[in-house]
C-alpha positions in Angstrom: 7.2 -21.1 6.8 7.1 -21.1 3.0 9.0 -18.9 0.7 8.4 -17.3 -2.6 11.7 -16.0 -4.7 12.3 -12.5 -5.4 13.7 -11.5 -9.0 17.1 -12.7 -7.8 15.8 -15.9 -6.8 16.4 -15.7 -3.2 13.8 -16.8 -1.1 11.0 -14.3 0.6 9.0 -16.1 3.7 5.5 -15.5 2.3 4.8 -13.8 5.5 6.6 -10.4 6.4 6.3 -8.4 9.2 5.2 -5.1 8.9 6.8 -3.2 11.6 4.4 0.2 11.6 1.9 -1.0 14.3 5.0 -1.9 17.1 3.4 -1.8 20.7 3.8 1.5 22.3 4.2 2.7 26.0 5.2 5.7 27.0 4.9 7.9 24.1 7.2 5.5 22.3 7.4 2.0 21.0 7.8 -0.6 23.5 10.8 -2.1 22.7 11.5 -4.9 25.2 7.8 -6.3 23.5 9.1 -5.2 20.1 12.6 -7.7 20.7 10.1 -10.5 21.8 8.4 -10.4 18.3 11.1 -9.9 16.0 13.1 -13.4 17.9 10.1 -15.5 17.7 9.3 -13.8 14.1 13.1 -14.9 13.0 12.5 -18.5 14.9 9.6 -19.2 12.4 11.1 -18.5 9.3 10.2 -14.5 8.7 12.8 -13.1 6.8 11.3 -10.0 5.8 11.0 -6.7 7.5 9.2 -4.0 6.3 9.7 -0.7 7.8 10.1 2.6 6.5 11.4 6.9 7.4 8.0 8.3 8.5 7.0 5.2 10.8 7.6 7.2 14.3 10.6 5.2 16.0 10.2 1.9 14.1 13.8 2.1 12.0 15.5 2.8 14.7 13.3 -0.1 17.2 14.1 -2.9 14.1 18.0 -1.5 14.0 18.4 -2.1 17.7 16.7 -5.6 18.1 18.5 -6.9 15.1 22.4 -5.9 16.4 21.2 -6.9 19.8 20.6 -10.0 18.7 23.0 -10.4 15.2 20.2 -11.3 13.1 21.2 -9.0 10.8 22.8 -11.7 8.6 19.2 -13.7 8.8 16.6 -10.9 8.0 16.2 -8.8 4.8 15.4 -4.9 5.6 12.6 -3.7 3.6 12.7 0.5 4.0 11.8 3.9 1.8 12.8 6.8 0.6 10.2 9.5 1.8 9.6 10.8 -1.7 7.1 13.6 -0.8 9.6 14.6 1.0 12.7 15.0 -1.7 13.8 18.1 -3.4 17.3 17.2 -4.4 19.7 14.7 -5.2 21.7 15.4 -1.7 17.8 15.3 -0.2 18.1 11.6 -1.1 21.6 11.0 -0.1 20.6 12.8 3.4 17.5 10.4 4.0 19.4 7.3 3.1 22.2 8.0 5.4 19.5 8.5 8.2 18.0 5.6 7.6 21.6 3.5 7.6 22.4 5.0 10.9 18.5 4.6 12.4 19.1 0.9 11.1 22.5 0.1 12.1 23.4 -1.3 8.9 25.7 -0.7 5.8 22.9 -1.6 3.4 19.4 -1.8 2.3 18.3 -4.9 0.9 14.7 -3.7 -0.8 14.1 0.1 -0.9 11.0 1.4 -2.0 10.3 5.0 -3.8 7.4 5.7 -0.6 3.7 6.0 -1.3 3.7 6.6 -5.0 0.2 7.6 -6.2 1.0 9.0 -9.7 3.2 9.2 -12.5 4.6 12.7 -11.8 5.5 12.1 -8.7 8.0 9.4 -10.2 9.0 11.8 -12.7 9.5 14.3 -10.7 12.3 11.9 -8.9 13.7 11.0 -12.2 14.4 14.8 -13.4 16.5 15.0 -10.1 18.9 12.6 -10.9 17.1 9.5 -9.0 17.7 6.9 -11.5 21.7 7.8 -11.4 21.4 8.0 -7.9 19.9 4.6 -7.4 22.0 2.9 -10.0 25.5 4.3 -7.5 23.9 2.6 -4.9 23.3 -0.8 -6.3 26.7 -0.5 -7.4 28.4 0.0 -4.2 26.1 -3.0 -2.6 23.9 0.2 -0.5 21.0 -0.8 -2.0 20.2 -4.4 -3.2 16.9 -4.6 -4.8 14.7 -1.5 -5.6 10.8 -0.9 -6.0 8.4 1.3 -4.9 4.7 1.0 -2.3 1.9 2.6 -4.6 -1.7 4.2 -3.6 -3.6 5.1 -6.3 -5.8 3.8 -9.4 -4.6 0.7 -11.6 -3.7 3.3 -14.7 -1.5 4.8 -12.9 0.0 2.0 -11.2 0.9 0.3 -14.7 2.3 3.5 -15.8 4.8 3.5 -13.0 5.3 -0.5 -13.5 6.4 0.4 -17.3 8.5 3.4 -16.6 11.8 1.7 -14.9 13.0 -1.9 -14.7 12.0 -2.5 -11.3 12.8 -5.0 -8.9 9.5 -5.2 -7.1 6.7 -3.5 -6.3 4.0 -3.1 -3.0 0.8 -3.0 -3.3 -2.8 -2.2 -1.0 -4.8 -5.5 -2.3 -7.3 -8.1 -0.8 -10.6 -9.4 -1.3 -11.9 -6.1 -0.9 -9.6 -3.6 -3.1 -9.6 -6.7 -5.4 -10.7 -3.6 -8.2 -9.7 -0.9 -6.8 -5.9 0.6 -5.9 -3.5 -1.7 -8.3 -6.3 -4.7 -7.7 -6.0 -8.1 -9.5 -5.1 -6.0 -13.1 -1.7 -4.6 -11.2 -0.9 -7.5 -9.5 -1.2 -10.1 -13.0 0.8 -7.0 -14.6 3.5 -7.2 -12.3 4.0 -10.8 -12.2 4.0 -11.1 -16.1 6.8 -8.9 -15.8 8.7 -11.1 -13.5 8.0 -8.6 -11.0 7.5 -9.9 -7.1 4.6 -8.1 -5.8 5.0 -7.3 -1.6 1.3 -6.8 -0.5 0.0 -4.9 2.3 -2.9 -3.7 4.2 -4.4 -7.7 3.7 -6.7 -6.7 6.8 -7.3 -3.2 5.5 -5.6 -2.3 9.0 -7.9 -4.5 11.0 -10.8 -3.6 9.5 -11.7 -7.1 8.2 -11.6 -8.2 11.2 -13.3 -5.7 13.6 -15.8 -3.7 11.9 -17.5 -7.1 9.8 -21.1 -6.2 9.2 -23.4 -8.8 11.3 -24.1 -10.9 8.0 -20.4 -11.2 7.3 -19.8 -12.5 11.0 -22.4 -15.0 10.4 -21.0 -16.7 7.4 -17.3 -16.8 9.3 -19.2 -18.1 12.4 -20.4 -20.6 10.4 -17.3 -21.8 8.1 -17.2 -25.2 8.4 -13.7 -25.5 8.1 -13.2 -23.0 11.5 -11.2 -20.5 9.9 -11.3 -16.4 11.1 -11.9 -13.6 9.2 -8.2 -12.8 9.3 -7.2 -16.5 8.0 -9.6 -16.3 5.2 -8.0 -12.9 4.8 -4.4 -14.8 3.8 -5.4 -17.6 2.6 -7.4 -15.5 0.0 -4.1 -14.0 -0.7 -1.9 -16.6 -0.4 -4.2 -18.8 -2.5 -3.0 -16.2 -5.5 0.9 -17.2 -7.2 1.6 -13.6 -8.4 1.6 -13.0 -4.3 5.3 -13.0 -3.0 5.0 -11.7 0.6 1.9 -10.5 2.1 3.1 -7.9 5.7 1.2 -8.0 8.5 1.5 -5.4 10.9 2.1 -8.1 14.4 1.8 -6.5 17.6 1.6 -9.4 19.5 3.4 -12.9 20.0 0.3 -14.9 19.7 -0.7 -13.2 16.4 2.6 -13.4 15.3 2.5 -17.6 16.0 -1.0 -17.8 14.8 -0.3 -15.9 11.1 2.9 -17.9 10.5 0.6 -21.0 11.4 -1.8 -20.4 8.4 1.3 -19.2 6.4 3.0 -22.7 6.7 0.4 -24.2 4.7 -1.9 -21.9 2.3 -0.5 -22.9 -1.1 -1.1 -21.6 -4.4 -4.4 -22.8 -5.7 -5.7 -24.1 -2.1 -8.2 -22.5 -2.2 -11.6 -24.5 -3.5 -14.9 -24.0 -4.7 -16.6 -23.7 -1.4 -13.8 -21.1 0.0 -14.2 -18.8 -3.1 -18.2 -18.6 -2.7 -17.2 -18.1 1.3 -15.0 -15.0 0.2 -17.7 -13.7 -2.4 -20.3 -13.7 0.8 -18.3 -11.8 2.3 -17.6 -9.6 0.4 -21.2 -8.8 -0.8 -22.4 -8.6 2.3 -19.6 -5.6 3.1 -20.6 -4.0 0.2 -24.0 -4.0 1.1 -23.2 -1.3 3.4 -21.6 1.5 0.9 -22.7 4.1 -0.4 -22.0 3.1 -4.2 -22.5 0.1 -5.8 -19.2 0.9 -8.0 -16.9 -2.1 -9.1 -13.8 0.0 -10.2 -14.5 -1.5 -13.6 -13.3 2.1 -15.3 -15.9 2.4 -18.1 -16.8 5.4 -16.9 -13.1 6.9 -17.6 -11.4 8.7 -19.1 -13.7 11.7 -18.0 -13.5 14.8 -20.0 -12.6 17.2 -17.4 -9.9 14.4 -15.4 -12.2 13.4 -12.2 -10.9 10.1 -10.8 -14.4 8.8 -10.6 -13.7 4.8 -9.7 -11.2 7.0 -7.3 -13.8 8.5 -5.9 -16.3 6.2 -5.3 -13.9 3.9 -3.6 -12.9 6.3 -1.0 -16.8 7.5 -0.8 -17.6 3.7 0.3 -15.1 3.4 2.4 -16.2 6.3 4.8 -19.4 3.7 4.9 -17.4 0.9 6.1 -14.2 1.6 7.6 -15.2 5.6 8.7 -14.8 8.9 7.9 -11.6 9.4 9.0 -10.1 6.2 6.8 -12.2 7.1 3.8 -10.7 11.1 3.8 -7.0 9.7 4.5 -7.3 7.2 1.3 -8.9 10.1 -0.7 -6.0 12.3 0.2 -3.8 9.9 -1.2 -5.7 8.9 -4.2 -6.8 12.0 -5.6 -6.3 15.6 -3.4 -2.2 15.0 -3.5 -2.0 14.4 -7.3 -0.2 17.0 -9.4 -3.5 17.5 -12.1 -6.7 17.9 -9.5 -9.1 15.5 -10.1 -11.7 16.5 -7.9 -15.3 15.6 -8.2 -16.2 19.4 -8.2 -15.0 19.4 -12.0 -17.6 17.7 -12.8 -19.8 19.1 -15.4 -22.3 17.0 -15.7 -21.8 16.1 -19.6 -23.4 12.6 -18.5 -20.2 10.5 -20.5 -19.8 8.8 -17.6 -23.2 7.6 -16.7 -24.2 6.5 -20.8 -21.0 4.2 -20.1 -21.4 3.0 -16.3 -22.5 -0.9 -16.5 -23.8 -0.5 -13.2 -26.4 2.3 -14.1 -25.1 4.6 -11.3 -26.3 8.3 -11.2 -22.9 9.3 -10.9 -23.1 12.9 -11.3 -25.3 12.9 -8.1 -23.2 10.7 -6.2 -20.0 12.7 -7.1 -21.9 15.2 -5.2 -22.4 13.4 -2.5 -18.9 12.1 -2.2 -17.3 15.4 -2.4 -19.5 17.0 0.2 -18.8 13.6 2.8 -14.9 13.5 1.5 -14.0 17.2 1.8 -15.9 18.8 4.3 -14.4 22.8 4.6 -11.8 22.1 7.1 -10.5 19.5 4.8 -10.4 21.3 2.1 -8.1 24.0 3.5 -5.9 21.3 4.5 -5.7 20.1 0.9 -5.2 23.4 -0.4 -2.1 24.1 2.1 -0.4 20.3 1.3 -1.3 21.2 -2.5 0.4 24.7 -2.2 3.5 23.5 -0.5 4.2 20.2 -2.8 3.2 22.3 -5.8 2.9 25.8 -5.6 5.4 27.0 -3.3 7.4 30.1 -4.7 10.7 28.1 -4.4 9.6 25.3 -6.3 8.7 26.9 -8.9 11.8 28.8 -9.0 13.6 25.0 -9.3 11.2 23.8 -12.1 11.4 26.9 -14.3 15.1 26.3 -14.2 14.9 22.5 -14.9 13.0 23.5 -17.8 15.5 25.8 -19.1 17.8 23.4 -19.3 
């Protein structure tokens, strides 16, 4: 296994385990197969475990295995404050505690602010006294490192970045979201910063893997060097320095041996000529499925009336390649949870965008096209209930209006 530092210098295995996709049986995870992959994970050098509150059953699974065992002293915990979720300062204090108990531990040694996907959602943390509360914790040796696991377009992400001196970050990057999410821009932002970036989804949740168009499982048919789709995957990754740990969600003893194979040997700048055409082929050839041909390149932004367009377009394509059901649960994220809407149905044609678009896209049709795939009616109630009770409930705006007058 190789290591990376984090900001304190302590070393990260490059590899984490991302403990989301356990094995289940039973309604529940299967812990007796959970216990056989977190040993063998320990045995080959992963040190980082990446869990987090909303994952059903997975604290508690990675708490038990690791007093069970007394690993403790051998892992790091990687977990996260469900910030969609918090209200208060005690809200915080409530959560954390759960979490200690779920974990069986005394401390935290990276917590993440959960699923950031703007800047007001960070500030709305900060007006509640999260920055105090975060700084008591470090004290006291609760929390050691702290960061934050972002969805959402690279403007916001480098507001957040610039906003509090964080510890590190995670991110949603590989070859495919290499301009979209955070993408390259984040990631080089972080690291100039001194920032350790954590990355996930590397697969996009399998995706790279299973639903390869027939051209793209041609070209990793016929790599010379005999690498899978999911080894080109990491090494792509890996190949990067700014990387410090990239989590794969492991269900399995065999793909836990056969990711910390590749991981024992894909070094920084690895990667040669031949590979990076490899990666490029694939990547076209997914792309020649969506819907879009949008980069994420951002000329067409700011637009005048605040539609996320690169946004958008991203989530439009993936409903091509990944599915409906992925593309509208990344366009939740991205755009329908965001304090200021930036729906594609405020589009009013001005044609700013499109004078601008390097690409030559006709993006006040496709807008159209995206919102009607992305937000079919029963979705759109949906959004309009989650947007009501994180925004509009009676309550909360009781608690702002007296956070203002103060």
């Amino acid at each position: 296994m190789q290591f990376r530092p984090d900001r304190r210098g302590e070393p990260i295995s490059v590899l984490g385990f991302g403990c989301m996709r356990f094995q289940r049986k039973g309604g529940g995870i299967d812990q007796e197969e959970a216990e056989r992959e977190i040993l063998r994970a320990v045995e080959l050098g992963v040190n980082y475990f990446d869990t987090a509150y909303i994952y059903p059953g997975s604290e508690a699974c990675l708490g038990e295995a690791l007093e069970k065992y007394q690993l403790r002293g051998r892992v790091r915990i990687a977990t996260k404050l469900p910030q969609y979720l918090i209200r208060s300062r005690s809200a915080m204090e409530r959560y954390f505690t759960e979490e200690l108990s779920r974990l069986r531990t005394d401390h935290v040694d990276y917590y993440l602010m959960h699923m950031l996907t703007d800047i007001d959602a960070w500030h709305k943390l900060r007006e509640i006294g999260v920055c105090e509360w975060i700084a008591a914790k470090k004290a006291s040796g609760a929390i050691g490192q702290i960061g934050f696991s972002f969805h959402g377009n690279t403007e916001m992400f480098l507001r957040i970045l610039g906003d509090y001196d964080w510890d590190f970050c995670q991110i949603q990057y590989n070859y495919l979201d290499e301009v979209s999410q955070a993408g390259r821009a984040g990631l080089k932002a972080a690291a100039a910063k001194g920032i350790p970036v954590i990355i996930m989804e590397p697969l996009r949740g399998g995706k790279l893997v299973t639903l390869l168009p027939q051209e793209a499982r041609r070209l990793v048919a016929e790599d010379r060097k005999k690498r899978s789709a999911a080894e080109l995957a990491f090494r792509w990754l890996w190949d990067q320095p700014e990387v410090t740990c990239v989590l794969s969600g492991m269900n399995s003893v065999e793909m836990l041996e056969e990711n910390c194979r590749v991981a024992s040997d894909a070094l920084p700048g690895s990667f040669d000529t031949e590979d990076h055409a490899l990666i490029d082929g694939l990547r076209s050839a997914i792309q020649g499925k969506l819907h879009v041909n949008c980069t994420g390149c951002g000329y067409c932004m700011p637009c005048p009336k605040g539609v996320d367009i690169p946004g958008t377009f991203a989530c439009y394509n993936k409903t091509a390649t990944e599915g409906r059901a992925s593309g509208r649960r990344d366009y939740m994220q991205i755009v329908s949870l965001r304090k200021e809407p930036m729906f594609a149905t405020q589009c009013v044609g001005c044609g700013r965008c499109e004078s601008h678009c390097p690409q030559h896209i006709p993006i006040i049709r496709e807008l159209k096209n995206a919102d009607r795939e992305l937000r079919p009616l029963y979705v759109r109630a949906g959004v309009a209930i989650a947007r009501w009770w994180l925004f509009k409930r009676p309550g909360l705006r009781k608690a702002e209006a007296g956070r203002k007058a103060k």
